[in-house]
Every structure is written in C-alpha cells, then in structure tokens.
Backbone and ligand atoms as CSV (ligand in chain L), in Angstrom:
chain,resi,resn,atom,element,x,y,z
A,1,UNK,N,N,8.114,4.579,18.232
A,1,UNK,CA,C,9.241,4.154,17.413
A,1,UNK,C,C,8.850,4.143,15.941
A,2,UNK,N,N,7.759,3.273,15.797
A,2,UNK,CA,C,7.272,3.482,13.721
A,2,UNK,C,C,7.092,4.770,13.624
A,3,UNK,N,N,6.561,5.337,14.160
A,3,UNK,CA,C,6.308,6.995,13.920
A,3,UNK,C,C,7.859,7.757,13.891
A,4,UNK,N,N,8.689,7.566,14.555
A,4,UNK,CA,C,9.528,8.580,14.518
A,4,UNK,C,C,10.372,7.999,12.886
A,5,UNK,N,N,10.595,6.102,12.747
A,5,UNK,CA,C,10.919,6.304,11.707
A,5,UNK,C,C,10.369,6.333,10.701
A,6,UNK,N,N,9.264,6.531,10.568
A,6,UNK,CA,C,8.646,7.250,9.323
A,6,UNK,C,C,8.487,8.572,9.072
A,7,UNK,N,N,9.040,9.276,10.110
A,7,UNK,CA,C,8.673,10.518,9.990
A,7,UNK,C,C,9.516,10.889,8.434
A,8,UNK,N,N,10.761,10.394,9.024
A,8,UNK,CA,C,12.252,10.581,7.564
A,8,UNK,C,C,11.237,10.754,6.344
A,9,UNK,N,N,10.156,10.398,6.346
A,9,UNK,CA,C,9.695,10.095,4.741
A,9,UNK,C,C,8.318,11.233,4.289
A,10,UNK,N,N,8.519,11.956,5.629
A,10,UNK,CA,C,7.938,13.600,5.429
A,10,UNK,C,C,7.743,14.458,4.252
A,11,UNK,N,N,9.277,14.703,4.587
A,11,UNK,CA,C,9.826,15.775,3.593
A,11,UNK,C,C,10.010,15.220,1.902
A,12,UNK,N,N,10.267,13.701,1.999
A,12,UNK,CA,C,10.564,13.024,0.566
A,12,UNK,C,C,8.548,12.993,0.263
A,13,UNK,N,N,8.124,12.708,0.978
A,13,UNK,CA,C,6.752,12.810,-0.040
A,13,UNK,C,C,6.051,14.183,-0.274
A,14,UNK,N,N,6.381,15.372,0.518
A,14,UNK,CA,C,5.680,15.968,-0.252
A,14,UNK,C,C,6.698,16.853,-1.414
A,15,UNK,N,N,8.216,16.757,-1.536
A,15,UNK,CA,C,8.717,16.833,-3.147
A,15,UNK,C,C,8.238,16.016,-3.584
A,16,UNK,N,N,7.830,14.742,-3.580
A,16,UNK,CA,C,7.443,13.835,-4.152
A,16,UNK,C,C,5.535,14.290,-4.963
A,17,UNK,N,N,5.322,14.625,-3.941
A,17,UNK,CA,C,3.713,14.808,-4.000
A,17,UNK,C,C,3.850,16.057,-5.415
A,18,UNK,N,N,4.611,17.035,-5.049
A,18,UNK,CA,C,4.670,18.273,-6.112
A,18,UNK,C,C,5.026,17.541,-7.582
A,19,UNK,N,N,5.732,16.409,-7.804
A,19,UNK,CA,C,6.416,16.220,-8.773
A,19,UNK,C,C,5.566,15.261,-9.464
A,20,UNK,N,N,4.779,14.396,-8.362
A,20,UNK,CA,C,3.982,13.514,-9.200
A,20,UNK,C,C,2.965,13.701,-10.387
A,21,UNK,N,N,2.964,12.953,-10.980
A,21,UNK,CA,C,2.148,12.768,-12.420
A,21,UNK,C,C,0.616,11.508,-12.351
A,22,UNK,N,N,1.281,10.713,-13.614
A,22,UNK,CA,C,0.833,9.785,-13.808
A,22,UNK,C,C,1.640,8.723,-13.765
A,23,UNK,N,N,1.466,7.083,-13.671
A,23,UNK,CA,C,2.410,6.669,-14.581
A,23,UNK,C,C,1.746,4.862,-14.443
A,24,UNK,N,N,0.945,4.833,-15.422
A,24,UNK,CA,C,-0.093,3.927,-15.933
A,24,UNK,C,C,0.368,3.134,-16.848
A,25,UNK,N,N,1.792,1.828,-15.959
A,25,UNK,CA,C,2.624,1.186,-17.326
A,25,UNK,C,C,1.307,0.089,-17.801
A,26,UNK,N,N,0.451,-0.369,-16.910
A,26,UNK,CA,C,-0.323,-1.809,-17.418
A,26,UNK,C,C,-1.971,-1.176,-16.916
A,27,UNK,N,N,-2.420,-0.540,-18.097
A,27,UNK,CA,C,-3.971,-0.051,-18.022
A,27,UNK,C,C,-4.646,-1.182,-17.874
A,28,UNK,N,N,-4.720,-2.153,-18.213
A,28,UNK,CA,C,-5.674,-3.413,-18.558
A,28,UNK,C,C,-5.831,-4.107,-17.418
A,29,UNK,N,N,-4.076,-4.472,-16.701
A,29,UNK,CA,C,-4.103,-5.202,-15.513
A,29,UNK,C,C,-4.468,-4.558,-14.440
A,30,UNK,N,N,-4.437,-2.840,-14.259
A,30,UNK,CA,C,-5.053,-2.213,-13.317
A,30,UNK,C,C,-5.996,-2.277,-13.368
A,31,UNK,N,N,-6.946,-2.316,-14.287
A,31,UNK,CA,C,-8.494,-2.254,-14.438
A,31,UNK,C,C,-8.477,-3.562,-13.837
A,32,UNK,N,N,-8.031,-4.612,-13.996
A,32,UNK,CA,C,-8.466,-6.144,-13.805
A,32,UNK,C,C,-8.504,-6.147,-12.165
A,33,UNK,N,N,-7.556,-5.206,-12.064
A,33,UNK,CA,C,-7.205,-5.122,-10.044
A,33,UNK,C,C,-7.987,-4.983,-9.468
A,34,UNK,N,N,-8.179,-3.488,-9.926
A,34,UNK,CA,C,-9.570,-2.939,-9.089
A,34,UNK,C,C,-11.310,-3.393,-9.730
A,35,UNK,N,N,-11.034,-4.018,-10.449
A,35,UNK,CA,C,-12.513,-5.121,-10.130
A,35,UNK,C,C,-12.350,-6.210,-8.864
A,36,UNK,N,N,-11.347,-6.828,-9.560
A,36,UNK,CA,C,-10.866,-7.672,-8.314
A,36,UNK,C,C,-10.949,-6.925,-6.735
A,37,UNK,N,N,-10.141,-6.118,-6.735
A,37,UNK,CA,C,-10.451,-5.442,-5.174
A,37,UNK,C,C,-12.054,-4.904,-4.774
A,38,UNK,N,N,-12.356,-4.020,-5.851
A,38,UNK,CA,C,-13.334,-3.357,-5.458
A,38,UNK,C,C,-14.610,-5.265,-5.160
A,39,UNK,N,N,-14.979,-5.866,-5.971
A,39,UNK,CA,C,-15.650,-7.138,-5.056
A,39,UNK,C,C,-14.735,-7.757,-4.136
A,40,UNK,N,N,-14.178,-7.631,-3.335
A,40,UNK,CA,C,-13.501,-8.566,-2.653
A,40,UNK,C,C,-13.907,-8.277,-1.204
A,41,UNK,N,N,-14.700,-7.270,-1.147
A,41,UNK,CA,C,-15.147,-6.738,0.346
A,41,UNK,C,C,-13.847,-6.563,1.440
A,42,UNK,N,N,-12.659,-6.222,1.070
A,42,UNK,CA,C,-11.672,-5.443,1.331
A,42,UNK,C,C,-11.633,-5.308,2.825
A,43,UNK,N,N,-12.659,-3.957,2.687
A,43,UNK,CA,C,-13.314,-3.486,3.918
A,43,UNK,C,C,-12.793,-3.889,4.987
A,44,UNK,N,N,-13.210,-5.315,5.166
A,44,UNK,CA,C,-13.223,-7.034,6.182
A,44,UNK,C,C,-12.448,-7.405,6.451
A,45,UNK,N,N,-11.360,-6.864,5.844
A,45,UNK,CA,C,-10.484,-7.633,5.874
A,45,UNK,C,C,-9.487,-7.030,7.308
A,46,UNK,N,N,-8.484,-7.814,7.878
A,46,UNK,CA,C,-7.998,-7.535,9.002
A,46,UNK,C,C,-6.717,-6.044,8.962
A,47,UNK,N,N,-6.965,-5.652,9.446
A,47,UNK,CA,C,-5.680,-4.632,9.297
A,47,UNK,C,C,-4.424,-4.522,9.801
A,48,UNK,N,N,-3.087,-3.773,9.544
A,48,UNK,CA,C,-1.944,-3.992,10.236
A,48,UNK,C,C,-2.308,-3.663,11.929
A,49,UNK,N,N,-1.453,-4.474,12.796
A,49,UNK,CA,C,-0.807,-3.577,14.026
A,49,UNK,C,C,-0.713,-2.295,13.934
A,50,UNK,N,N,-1.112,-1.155,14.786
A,50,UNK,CA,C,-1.354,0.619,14.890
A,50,UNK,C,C,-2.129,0.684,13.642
A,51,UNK,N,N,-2.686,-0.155,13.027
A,51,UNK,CA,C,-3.800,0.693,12.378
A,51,UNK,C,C,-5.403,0.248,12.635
A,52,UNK,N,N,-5.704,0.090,13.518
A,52,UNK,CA,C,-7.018,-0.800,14.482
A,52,UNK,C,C,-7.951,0.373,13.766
A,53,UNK,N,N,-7.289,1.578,13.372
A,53,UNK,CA,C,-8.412,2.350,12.920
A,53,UNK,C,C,-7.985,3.675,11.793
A,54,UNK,N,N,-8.464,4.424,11.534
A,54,UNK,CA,C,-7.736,5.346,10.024
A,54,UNK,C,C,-7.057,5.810,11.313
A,55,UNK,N,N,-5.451,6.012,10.343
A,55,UNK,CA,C,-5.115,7.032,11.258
A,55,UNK,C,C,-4.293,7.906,10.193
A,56,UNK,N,N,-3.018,8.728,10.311
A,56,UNK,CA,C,-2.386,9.757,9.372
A,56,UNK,C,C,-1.850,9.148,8.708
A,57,UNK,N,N,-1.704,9.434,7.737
A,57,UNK,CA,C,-0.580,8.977,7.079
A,57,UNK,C,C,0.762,9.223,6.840
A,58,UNK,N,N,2.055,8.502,6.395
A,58,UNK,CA,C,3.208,9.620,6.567
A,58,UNK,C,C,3.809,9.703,5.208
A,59,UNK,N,N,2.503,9.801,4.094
A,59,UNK,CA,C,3.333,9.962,3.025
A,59,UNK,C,C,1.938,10.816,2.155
A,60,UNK,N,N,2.179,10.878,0.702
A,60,UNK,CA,C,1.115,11.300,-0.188
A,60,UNK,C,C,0.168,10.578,-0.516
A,61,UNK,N,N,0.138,9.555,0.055
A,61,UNK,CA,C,-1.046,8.822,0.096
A,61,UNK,C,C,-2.767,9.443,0.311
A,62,UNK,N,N,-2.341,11.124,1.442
A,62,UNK,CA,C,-3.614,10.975,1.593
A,62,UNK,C,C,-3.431,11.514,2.958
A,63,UNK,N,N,-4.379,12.667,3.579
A,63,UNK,CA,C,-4.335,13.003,4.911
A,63,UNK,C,C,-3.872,12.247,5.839
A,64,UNK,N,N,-5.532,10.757,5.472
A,64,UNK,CA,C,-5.400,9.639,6.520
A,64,UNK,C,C,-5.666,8.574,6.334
A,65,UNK,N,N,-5.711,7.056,6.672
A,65,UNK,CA,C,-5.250,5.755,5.670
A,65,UNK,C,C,-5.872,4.937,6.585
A,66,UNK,N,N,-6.775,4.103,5.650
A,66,UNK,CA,C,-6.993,2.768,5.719
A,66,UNK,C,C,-6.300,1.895,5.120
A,67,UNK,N,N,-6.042,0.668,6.518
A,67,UNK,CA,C,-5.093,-0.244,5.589
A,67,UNK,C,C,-5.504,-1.359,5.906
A,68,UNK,N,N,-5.532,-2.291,5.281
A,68,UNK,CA,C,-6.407,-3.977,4.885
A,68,UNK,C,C,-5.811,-4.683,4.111
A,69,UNK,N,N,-5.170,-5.826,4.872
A,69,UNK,CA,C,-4.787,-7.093,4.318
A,69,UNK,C,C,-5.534,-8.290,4.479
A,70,UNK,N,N,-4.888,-9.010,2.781
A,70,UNK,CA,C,-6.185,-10.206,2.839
A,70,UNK,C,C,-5.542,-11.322,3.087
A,71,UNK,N,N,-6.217,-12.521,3.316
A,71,UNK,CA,C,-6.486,-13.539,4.210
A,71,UNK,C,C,-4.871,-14.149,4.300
A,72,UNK,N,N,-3.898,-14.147,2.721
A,72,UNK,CA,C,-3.190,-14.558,2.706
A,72,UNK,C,C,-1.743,-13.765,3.247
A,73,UNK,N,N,-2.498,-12.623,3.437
A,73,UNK,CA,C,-0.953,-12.053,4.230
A,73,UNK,C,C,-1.375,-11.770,5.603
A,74,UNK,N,N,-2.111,-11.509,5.787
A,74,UNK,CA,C,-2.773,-11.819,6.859
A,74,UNK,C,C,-2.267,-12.996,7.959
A,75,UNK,N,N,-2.650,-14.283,7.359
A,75,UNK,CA,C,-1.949,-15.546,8.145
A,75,UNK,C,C,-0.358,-15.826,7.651
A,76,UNK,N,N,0.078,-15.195,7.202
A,76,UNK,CA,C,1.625,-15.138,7.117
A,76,UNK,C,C,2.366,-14.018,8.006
A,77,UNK,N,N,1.341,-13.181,8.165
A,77,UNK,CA,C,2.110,-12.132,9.414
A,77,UNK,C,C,2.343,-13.062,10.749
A,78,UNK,N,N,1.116,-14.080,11.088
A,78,UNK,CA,C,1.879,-14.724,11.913
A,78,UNK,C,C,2.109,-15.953,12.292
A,79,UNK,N,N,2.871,-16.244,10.847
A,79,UNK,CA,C,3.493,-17.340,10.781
A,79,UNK,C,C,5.253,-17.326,12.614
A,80,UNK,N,N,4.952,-18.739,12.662
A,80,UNK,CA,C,5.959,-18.767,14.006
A,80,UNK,C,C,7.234,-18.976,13.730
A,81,UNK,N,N,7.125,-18.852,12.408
A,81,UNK,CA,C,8.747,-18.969,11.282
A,81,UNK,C,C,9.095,-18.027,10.868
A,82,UNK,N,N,10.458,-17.496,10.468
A,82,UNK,CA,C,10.642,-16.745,9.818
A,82,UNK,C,C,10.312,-16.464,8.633
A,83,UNK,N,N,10.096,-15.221,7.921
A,83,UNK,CA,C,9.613,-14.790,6.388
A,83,UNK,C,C,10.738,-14.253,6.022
A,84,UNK,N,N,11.323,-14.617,4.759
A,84,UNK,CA,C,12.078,-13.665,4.100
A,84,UNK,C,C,11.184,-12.979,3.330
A,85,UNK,N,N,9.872,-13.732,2.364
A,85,UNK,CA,C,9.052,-12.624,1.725
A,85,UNK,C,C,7.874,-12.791,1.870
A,86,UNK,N,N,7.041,-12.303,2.033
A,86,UNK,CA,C,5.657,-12.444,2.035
A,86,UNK,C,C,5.000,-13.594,0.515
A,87,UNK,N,N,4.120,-14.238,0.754
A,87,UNK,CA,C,3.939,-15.033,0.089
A,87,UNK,C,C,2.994,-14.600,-1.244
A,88,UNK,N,N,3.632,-15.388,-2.477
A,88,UNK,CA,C,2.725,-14.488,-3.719
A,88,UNK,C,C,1.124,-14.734,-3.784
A,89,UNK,N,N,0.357,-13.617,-3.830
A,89,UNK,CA,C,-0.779,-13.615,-3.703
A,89,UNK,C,C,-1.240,-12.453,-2.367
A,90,UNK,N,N,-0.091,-12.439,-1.737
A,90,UNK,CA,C,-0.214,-11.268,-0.658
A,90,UNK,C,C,-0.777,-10.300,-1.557
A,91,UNK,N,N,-1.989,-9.478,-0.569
A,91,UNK,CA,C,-2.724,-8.217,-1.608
A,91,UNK,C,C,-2.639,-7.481,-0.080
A,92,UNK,N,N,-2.471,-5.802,-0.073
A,92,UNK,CA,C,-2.783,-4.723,0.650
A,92,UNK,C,C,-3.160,-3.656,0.047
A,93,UNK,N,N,-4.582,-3.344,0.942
A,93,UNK,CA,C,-4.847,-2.160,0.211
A,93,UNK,C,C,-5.226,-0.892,1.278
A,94,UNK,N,N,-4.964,0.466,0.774
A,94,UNK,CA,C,-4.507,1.198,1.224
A,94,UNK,C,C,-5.648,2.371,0.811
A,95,UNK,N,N,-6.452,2.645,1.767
A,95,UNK,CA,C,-7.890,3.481,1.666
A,95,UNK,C,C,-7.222,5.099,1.641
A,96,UNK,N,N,-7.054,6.178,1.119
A,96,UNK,CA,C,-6.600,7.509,1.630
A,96,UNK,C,C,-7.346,8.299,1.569
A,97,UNK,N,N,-7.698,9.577,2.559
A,97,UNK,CA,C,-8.832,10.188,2.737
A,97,UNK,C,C,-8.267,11.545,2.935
A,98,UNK,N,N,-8.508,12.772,2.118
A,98,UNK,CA,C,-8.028,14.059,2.122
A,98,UNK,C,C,-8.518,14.469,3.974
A,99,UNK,N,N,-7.186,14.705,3.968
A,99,UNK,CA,C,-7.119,15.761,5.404
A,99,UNK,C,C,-7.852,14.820,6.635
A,100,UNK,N,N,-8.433,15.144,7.366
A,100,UNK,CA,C,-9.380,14.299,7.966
A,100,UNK,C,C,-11.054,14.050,8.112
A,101,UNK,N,N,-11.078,14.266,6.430
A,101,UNK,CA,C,-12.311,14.440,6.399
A,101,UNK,C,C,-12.869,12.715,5.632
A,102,UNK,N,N,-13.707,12.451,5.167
A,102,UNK,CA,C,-14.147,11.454,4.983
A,102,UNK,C,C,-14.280,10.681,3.383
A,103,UNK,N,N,-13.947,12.193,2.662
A,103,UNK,CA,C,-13.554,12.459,1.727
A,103,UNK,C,C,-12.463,11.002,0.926
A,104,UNK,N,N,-13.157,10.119,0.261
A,104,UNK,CA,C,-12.075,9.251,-0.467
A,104,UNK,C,C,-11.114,9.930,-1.482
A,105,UNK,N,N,-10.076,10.302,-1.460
A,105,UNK,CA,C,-8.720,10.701,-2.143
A,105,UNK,C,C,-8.172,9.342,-3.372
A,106,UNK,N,N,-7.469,8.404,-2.809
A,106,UNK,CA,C,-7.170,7.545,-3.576
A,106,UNK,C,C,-7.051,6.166,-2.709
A,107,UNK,N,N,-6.757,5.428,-3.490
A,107,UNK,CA,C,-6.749,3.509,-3.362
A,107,UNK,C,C,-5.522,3.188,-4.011
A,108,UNK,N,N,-4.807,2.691,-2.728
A,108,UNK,CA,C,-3.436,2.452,-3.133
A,108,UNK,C,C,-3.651,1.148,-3.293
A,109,UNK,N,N,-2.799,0.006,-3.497
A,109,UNK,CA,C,-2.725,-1.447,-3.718
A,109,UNK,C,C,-1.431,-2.046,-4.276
A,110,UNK,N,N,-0.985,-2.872,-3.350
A,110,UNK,CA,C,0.297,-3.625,-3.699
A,110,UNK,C,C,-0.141,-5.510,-3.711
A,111,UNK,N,N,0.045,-5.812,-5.090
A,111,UNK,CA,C,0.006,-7.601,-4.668
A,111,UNK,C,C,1.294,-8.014,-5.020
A,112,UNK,N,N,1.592,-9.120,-4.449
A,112,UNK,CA,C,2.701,-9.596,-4.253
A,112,UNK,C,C,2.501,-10.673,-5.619
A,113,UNK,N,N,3.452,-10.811,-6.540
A,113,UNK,CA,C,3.002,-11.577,-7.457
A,113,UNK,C,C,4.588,-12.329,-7.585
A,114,UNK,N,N,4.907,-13.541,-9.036
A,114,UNK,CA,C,6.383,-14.535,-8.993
A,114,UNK,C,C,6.663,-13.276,-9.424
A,115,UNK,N,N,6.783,-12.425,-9.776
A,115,UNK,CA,C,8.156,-11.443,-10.174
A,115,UNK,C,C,8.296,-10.423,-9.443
A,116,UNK,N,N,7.363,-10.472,-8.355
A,116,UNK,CA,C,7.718,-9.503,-7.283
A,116,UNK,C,C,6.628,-8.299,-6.846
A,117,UNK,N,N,6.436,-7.445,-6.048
A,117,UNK,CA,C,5.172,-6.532,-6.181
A,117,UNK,C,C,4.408,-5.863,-7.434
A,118,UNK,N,N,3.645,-5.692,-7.196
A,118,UNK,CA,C,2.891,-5.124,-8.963
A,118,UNK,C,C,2.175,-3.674,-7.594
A,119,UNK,N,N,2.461,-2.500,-7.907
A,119,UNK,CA,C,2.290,-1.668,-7.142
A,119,UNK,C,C,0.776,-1.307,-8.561
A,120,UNK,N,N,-0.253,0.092,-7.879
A,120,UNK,CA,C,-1.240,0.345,-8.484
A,120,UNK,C,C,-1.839,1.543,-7.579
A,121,UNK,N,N,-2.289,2.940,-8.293
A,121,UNK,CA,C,-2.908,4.049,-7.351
A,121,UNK,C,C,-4.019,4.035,-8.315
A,122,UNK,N,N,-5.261,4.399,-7.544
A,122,UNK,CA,C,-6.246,4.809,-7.959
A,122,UNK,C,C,-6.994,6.107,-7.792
A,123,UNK,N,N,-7.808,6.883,-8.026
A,123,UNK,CA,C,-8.380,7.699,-7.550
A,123,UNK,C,C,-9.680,7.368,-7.139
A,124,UNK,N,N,-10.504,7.940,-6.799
A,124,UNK,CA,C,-11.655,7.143,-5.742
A,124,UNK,C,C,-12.595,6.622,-6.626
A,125,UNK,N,N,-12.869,7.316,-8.258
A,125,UNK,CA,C,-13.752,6.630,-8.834
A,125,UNK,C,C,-13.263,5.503,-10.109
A,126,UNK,N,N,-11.481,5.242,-10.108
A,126,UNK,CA,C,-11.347,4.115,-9.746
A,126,UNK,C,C,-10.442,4.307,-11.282
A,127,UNK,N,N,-10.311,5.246,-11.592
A,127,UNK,CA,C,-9.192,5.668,-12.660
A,127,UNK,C,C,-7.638,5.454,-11.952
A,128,UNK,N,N,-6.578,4.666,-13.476
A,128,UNK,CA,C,-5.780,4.342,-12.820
A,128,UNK,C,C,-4.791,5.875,-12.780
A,129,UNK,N,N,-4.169,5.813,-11.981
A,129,UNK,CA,C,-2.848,6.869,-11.475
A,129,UNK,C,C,-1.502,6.417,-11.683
A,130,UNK,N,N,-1.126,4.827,-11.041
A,130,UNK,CA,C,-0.143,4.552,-11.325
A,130,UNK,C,C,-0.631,2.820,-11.624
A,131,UNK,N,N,0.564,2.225,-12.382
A,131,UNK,CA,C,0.471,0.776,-12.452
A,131,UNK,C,C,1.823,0.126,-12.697
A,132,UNK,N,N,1.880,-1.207,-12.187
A,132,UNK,CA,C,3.208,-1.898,-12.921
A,132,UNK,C,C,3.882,-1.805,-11.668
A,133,UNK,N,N,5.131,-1.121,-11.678
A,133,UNK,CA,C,6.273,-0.979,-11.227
A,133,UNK,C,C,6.724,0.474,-11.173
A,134,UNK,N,N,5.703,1.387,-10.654
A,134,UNK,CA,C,6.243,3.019,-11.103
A,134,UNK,C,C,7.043,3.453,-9.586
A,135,UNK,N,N,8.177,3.859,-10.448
A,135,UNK,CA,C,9.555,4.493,-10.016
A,135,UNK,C,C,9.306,4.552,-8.922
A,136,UNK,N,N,8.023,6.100,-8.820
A,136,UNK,CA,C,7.999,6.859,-7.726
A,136,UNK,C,C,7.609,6.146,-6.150
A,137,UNK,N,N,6.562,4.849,-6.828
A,137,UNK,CA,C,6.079,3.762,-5.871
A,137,UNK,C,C,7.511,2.953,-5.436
A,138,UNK,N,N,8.080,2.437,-6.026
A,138,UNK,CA,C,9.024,1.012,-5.928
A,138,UNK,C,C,10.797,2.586,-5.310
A,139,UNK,N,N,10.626,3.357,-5.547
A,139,UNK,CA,C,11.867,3.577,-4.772
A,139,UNK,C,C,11.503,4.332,-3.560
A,140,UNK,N,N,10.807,4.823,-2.775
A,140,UNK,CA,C,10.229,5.430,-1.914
A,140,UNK,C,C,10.495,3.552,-1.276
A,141,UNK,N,N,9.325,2.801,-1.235
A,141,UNK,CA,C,8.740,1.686,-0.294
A,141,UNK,C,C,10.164,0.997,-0.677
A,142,UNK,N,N,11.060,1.028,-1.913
A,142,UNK,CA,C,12.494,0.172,-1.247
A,142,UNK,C,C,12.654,0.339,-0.402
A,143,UNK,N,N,12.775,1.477,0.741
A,143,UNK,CA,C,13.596,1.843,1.762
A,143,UNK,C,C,13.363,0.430,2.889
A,144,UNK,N,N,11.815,-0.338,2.547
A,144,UNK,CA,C,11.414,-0.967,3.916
A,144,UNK,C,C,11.999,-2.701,3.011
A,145,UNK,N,N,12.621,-2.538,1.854
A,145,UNK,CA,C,12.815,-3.722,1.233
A,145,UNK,C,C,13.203,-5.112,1.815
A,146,UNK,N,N,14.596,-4.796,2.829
A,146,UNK,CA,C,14.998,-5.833,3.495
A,146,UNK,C,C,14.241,-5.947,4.424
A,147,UNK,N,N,13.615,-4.989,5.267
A,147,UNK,CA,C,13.465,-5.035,6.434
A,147,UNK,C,C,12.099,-5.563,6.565
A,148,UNK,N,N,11.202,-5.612,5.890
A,148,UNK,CA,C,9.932,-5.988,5.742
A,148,UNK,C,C,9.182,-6.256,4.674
A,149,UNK,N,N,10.378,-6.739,3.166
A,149,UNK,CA,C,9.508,-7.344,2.277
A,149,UNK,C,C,8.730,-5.950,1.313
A,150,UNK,N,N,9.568,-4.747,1.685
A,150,UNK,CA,C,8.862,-3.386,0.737
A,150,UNK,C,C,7.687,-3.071,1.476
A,151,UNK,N,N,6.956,-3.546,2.901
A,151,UNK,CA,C,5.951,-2.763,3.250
A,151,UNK,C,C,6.207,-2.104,4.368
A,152,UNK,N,N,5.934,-0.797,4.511
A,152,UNK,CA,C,5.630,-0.077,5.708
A,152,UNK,C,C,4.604,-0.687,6.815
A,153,UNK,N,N,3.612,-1.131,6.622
A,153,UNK,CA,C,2.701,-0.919,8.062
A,153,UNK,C,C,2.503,-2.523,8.282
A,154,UNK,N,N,3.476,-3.359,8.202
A,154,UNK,CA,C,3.507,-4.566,8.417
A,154,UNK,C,C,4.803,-4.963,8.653
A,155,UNK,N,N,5.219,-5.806,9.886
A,155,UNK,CA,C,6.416,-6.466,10.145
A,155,UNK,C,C,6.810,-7.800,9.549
A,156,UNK,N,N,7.695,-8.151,8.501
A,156,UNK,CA,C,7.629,-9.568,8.408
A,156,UNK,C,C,7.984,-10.246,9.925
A,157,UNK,N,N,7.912,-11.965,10.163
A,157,UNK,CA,C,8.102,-12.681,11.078
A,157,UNK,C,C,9.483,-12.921,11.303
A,158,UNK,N,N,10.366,-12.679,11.784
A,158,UNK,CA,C,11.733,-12.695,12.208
A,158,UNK,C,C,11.892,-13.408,13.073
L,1,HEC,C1,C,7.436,8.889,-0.226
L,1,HEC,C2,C,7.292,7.487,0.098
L,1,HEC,C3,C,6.200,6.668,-0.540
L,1,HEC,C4,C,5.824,6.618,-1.854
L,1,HEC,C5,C,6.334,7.445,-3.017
L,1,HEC,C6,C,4.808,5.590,-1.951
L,1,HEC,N1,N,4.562,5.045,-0.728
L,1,HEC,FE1,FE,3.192,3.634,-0.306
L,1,HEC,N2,N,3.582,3.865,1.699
L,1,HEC,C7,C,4.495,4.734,2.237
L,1,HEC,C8,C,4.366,4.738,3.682
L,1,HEC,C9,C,5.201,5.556,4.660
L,1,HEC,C10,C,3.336,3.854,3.992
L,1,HEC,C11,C,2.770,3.521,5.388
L,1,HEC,C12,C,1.352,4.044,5.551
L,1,HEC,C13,C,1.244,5.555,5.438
L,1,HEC,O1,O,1.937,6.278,6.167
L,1,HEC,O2,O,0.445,6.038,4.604
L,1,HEC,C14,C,2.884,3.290,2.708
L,1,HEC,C15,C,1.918,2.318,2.589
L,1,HEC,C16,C,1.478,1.792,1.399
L,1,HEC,C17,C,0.551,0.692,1.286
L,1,HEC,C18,C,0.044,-0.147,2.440
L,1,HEC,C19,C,1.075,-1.262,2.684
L,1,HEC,C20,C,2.333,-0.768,3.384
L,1,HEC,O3,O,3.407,-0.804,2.767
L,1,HEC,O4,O,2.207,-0.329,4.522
L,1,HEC,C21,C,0.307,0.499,-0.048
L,1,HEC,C22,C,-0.606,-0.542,-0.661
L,1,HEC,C23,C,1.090,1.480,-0.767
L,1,HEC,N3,N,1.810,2.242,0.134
L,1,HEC,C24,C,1.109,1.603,-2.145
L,1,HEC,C25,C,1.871,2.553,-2.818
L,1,HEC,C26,C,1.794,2.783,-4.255
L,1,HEC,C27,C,0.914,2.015,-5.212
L,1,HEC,C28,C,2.670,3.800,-4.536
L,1,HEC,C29,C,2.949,4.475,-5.857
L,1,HEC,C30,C,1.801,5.054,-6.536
L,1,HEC,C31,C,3.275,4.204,-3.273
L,1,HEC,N4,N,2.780,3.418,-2.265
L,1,HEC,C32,C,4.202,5.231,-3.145
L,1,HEC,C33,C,5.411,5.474,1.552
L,1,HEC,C34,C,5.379,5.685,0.169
C-alpha cells in the first residue's frame, strides 16, 4: 500500500530532479544544522516502520535512503493519543545513496521548529543545497501535510 502510493511521486521527482538547482535561503542556520546533526550520532537513532534497513527511494533524494528519527519524534510516533503535529524539536534525517551503491549522494533533514518545518539538503561533504523553506521541498512533501504532519515515511498517531 505505501509503495503503490508513493509511486504517484515518480514521475513528479524526476521533472523535478531535471529542474532542480540550488536554493540556500538561511546559509548560517544550515551550517548550524549540520554540525548539529553531523555530532548527534544520527546513525542510532531509531528508524521509520519499512525502513528497518536502506531501501529505494521514491523520489530525488537518491537511489536509496536512510532514514533516522530522533528521540523526540521517535516517542511521539507512539504516543496512544492522537497527533495533529509532531512535536517542535522533531528532527529526521534522510541518508541518500546513488543507485545502490554505497556511495553518499546527499543528507536530507527536516526539524520541526514554532513556525513550522525548516527543510535543509546537503551534499555528502556537507555543502548546503537547499535551506529554509525551499519551494521545491515544502510543495512536493505538502502532499503528506494533513495526513501525516508533511512526512512521508512516518504515520502520525490517529
Ligand atoms: C518529489 C517529491 C519530493 C521532494 C521535491 C522532496 N521530497 Fe523529501 N521525501 C519525499 C518522499 C517520497 C519521501 C519518502 C522517502 C523516500 O522515498 O525517499 C521523502 C522523505 C524525506 C525525508 C525523511 C522524512 C519523511 O518525510 O519521510 C526528509 C528529511 C526529506 N524528505 C527532506 C526533503 C528536503 C529537505 C527536500 C527539499 C530539498 C525534499 N525532501 C524534497 C518526497 C519529496
């Protein structure tokens, strides 16, 4: 079932993939991120449901994807209450690896902050790609907005 509906988002990422650029609204706070991430031992951290291990990805992210959430979204996935949003401070990060090779591609990262996600791409040696709120990030992952809080590989608690 997640697979078939993600498939829909095939064809939108790779026009997407051809068209992409840059788009680096907050250089400073990305740099601040990925210090922050890169010590945070990430790694460790627990991963979504169907992703127990890399598997494909269904967007430009990257052949194939590691995905790792930390402690605080983590114990809100299973909260026995309902979520309307994931709680601020929620961080996911998103490992992508060209084709299926071993090859690091880029480091995606979404934290949940009071004004709402702060999206961020990296490339593997840690230059930013995107930051802030870029378009191409925030209207693609609207699609999962109501339904899960803007993330794909996580269910909020319903
Ligand atoms: C064309 C649609 C699309 C675009 C554009 C997109 N994403 Fe994603 N994103 C996905 C999908 C689908 C997943 C689920 C995992 C996968 O298939 O790679 C995902 C997963 C993620 C995750 C892991 C959390 C989650 O939602 O599952 C992060 C972090 C992430 N994306 C960050 C970004 C950032 C940062 C950008 C902009 C640079 C971006 N995404 C642009 C579709 C998109």
């Amino acid at each position: 079932m997640r697979r078939s509906a993600l498939s829909i988002f095939v064809p939108l990422a790779l026009g997407l993939a051809l068209a992409a650029c840059r788009d680096d609204q907050d250089p400073a706070g990305a740099a601040d991120l990925w210090t922050r991430v890169q010590s945070s031992g990430y790694r460790e951290w627990p991963r979504p449901r169907g992703y127990s291990t890399r598997e494909p990805s269904f967007t430009l992210h990257g052949g194939s994807v590691d995905i790792f959430l930390n402690p605080t979204l983590a114990a809100a996935r299973g909260s026995s209450t309902s979520l309307a949003e994931w709680p601020v401070g929620s961080l996911v990060v998103k490992d992508g690896y060209s084709g299926n090779s071993d090859s690091l591609s880029i480091v995606a990262v979404m934290e949940k902050r009071q004004d709402g996600w702060y999206f961020a791409e990296y490339s593997a040696d840690g230059s930013v790609l995107f930051s802030g709120k870029p378009k191409v990030c925030v209207d693609c992952h609207d699609a999962r907005k109501d339904y899960s809080d803007w993330l794909f590989s996580v269910e909020r608690p319903r």
